[in-house]
ZAMARGU-4260 file (C-alpha; in steps of 0.2 Angstrom, whole numbers, plus 5000, padded with zeros to 4 digits):
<rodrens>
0) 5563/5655/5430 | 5568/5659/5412 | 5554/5663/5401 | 5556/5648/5390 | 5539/5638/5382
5) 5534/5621/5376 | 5518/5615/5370 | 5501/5624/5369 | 5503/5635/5387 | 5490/5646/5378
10) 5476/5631/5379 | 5462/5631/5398 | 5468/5615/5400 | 5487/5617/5399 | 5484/5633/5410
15) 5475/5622/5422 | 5489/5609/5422 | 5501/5623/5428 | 5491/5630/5441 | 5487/5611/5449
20) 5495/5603/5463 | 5509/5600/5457 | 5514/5617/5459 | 5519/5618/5479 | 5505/5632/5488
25) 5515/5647/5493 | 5534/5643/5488 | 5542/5659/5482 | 5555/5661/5469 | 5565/5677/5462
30) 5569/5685/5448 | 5585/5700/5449 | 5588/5708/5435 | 5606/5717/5436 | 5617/5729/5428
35) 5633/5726/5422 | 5645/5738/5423 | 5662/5747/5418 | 5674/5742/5432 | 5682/5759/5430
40) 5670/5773/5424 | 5654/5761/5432 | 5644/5766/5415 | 5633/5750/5408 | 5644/5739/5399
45) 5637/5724/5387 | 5646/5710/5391 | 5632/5698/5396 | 5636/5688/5382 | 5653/5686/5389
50) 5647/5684/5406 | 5637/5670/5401 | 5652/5660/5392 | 5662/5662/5407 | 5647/5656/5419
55) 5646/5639/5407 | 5627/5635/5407 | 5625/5638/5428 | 5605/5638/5426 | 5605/5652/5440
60) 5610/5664/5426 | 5600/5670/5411 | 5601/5684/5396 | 5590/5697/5396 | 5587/5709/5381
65) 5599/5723/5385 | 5615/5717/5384 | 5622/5727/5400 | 5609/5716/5411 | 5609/5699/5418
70) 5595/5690/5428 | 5599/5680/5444 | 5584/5667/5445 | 5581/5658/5462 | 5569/5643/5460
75) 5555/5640/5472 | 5559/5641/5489 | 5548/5637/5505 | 5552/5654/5514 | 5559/5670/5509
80) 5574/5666/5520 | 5577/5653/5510 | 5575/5659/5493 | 5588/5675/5498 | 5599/5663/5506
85) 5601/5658/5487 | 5603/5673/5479 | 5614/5679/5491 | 5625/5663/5486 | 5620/5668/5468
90) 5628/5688/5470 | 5644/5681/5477 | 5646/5667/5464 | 5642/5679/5449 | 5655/5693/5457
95) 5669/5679/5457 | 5665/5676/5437 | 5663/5693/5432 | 5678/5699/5442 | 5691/5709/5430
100) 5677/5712/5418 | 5664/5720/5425 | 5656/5726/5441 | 5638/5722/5444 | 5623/5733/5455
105) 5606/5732/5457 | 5595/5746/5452 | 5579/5750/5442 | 5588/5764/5431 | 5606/5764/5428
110) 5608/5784/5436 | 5619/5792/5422 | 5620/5779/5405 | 5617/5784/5389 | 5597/5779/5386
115) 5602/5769/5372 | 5611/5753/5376 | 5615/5738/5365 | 5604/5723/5364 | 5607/5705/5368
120) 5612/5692/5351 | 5599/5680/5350 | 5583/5676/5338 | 5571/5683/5351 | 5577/5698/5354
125) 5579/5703/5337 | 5560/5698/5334 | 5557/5712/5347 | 5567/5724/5337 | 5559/5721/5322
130) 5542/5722/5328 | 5544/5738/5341 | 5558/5745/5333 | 5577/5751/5336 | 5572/5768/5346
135) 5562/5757/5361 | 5570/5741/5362 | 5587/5750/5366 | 5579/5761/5379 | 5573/5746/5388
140) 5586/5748/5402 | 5577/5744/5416 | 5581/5733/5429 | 5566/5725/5439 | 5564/5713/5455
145) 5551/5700/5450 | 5543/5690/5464 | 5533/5673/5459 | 5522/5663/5472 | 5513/5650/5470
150) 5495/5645/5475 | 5494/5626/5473 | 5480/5624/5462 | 5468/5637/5447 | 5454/5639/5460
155) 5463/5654/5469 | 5473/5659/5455 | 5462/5673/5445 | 5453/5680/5461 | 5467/5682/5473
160) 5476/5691/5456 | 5461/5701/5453 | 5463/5707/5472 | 5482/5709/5471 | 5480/5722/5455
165) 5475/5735/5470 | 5489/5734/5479 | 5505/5734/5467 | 5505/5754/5468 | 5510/5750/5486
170) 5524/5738/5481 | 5529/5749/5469 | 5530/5763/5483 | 5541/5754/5493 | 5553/5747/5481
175) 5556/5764/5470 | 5575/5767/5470 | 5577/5775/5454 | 5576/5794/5451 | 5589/5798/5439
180) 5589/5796/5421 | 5603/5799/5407 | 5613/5810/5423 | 5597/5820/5423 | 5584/5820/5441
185) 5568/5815/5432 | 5559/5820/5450 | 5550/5804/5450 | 5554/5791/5463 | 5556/5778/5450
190) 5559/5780/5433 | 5557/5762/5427 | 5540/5762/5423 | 5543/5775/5411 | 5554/5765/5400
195) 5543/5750/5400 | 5529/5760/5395 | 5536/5763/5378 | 5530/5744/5373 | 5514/5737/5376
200) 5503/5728/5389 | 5514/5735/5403 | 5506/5744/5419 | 5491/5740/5426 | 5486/5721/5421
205) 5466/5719/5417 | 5454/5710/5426 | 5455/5693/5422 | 5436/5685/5428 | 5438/5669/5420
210) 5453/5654/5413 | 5443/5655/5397 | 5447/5675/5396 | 5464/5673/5401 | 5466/5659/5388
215) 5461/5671/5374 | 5471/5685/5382 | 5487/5676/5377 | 5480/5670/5360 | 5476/5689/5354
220) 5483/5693/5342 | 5488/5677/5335 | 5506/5685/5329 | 5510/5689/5346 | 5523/5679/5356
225) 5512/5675/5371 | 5516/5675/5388 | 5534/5681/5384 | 5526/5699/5381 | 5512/5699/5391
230) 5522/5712/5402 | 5510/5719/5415 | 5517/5720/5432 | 5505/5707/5438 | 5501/5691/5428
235) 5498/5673/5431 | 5513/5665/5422 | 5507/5648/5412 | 5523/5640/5412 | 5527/5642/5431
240) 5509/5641/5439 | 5513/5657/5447 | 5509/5674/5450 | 5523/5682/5447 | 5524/5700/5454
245) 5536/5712/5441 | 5532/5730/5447 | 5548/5732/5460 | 5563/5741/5456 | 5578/5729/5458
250) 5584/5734/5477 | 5602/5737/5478 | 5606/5725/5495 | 5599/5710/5497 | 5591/5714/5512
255) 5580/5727/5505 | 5578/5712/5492 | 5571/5703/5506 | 5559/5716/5514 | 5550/5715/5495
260) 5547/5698/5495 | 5542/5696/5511 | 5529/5708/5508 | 5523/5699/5491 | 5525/5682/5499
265) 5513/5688/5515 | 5501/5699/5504 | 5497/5685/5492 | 5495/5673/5505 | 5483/5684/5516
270) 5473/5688/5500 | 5472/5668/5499 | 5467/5667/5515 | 5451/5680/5512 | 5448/5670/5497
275) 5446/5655/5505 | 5436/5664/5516 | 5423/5671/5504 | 5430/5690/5510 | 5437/5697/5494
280) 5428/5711/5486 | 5425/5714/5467 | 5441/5719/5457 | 5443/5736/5457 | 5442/5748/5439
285) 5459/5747/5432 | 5461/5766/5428 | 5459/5769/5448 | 5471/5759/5450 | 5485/5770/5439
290) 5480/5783/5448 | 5489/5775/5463 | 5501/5767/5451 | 5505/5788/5443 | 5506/5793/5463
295) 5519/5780/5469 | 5531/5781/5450 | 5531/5801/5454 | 5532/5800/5474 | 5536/5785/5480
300) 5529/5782/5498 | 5528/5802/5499 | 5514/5802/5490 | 5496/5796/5491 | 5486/5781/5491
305) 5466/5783/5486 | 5453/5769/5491 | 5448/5764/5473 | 5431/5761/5479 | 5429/5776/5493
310) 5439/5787/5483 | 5445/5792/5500 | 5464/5799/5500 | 5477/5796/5514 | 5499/5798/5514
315) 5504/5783/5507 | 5517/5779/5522 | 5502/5776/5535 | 5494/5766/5519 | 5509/5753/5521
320) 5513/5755/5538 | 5493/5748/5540 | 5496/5736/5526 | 5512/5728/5534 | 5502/5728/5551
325) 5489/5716/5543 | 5502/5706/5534 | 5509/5703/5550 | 5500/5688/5556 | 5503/5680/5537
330) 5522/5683/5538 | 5524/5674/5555 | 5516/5659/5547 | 5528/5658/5532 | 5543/5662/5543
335) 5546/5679/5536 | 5541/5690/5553 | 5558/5699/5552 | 5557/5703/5533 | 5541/5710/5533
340) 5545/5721/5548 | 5562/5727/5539 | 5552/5734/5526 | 5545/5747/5538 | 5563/5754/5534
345) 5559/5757/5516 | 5546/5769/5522 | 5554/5777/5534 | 5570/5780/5524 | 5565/5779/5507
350) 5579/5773/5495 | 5574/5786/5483 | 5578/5798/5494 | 5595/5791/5499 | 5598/5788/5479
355) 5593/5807/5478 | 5605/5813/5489 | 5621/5806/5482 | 5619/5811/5464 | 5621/5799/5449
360) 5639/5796/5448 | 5639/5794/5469 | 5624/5780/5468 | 5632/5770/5455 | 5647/5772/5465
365) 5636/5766/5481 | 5627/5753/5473 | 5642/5744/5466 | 5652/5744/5483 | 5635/5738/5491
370) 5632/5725/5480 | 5638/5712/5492 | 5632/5719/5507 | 5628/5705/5520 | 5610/5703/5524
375) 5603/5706/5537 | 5611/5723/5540 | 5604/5735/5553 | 5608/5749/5538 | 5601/5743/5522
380) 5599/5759/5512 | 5610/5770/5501 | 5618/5784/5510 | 5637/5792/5507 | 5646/5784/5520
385) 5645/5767/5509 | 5656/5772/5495 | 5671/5764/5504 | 5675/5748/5494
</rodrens>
């Protein structure tokens, strides 16, 4: 799912088009963004461009704007299992090329690379530099897990993302893997967010209550480059037809990998399902919403979650223990029953405490040595005794 554009995409009735029929209700692709990285010291190492010529145009593989990461993409698949199968393929494949030149690992933050990092050739990207400037782009080492599903048609589109804003702070809980930063414990369970908060629309997305306000969302300002920047970690993608969910670390095994997508892939369609059902309530305010967002960056699934309409706190663990229990009926329908009940792991061992606990140069270590790890796996996270190659 490369973020490349034709036509007007910024236009209702081209938006309309890419949310039709055409667009299979409830498939589910991936987006992995990786790091690439020193095969001796395990630093970051910008050699995509040289990844890339070696891979010869295999669609699977795209740049990215730091030139230490490359993005795995995985078109629509019916069921998650499916749709890891592939990148499964996909990590094995890319290890083979990359072999000799780099090693690769998935993560949200490298744990110990300088904060600067080169930036990917290319006319876009040096677009990006000129309008946000040398100082941001470089920092913009951050490595996400993007999830798209599709609906099958506009009329579900804006409400179910409306309804699906709430409950990123819990995706985000689940997937945060990322304490560390420049070598340095940042005491947040993921640092990512805090890197993509130096540009714009990132965060919380806005309600969107109508195509016509969506529409003139990607028009404004005029000089903007559309969709490619609209970076919240929720947005209807125009080219796609998708929702694509961007607010997950990238999970170092592909097993975790599957645990997040089986919760998007059974959230969004449970959130179609009360749609269709006339059960969704009114979007909730934005702002309360970061609140949750602040909790799960700084705790992860130790922290809190607070009703954004109650204002009613509870530990976010028994929030996703109960939101996995009413995703369950969801999952069983799109074949994804044992991914959804693997992320119970994520809660009871939380990555960012296993990432925690074996220091920057010991998780880049672990990460890399994992990177291959068979799924399913009865052991999924982090932990020292997987630093044996």
């Amino acid at each position: 799912m490369a973020r490349r554009h034709s036509g007007d995409v910024c236009g209702v009735h081209a938006i309309a088009d890419a949310f039709g029929p055409a667009a299979r209700p409830l498939t589910i692709g991936l987006e992995e963004e990786l790091m690439l990285l020193d095969p001796v010291t395990l630093d970051l190492t910008p050699c995509a461009a040289d990844v890339l010529e070696r891979l010869k145009g295999d669609p699977r593989y795209v740049p990215e704007q730091p030139a230490a990461q490359l993005e795995i993409v995985v078109p629509p698949a019916a069921t998650v299992g499916e749709a890891i199968a592939e990148l499964a393929v996909a990590r094995v494949d890319l290890a083979r090329v990359v072999d000799g030149l780099a090693r690769l690992a998935g993560g949200g933050v490298h744990p110990f690379a300088a904060g600067l990092g080169a930036v990917a050739p290319g006319a876009r990207y040096a677009a990006l530099l000129e309008e946000y400037g040398d100082g941001v782009m470089r920092r913009q080492l951050a490595f996400g897990l993007h999830v798209h599903v599709a609906l099958g048609g506009p009329g579900r589109v804006l409400p179910v993302y409306d309804a699906l804003r709430e409950e990123l702070p819990a995706i985000a809980a689940l997937a945060a893997a990322s304490p560390f930063y420049e070598g340095v414990d940042t005491g947040l369970a993921s640092f990512r967010p805090k890197l993509a908060e130096l540009l714009p629309r990132q965060g919380v997305p806005p309600e969107l209550p109508s195509w016509d306000a969506y529409a003139e969302a990607l028009r404004w300002p005029a000089r903007s480059f559309a969709d490619a920047c609209w970076w919240w970690e929720l947005r209807p993608h125009p080219v796609h037809g998708t929702l694509e969910v961007r607010v997950a670390d990238t999970q170092t095994t592909v097993a975790d990998t599957a645990a997040v997508a089986a919760v998007v892939h059974a959230l969004v369609a449970t959130l179609a399902e009360r749609h269709d059902a006339g059960e969704l309530p009114a979007p909730a305010p934005t702002w309360r919403i970061a609140e949750n967002r602040w909790s799960a960056c700084r705790h992860g699934v130790r922290g809190t979650w607070t009703d954004p309409r109650t204002g009613l706190t509870r530990p976010m663990a028994a929030r996703l223990h109960d939101l996995l229990d009413a995703l369950a009926p969801a999952a069983e329908r799109l074949c994804c029953a044992s991914e959804l009940e693997a992320a119970r792991d994520l809660v009871e061992r939380p990555r960012a405490e296993s990432a925690r606990a074996l220091g920057p140069q010991g998780l880049a270590a672990a990460a890399a040595a994992r990177f291959l790890a068979p799924t399913p796996s009865p052991r999924t996270d982090i932990l020292p005794g997987d630093l044996v190659d």
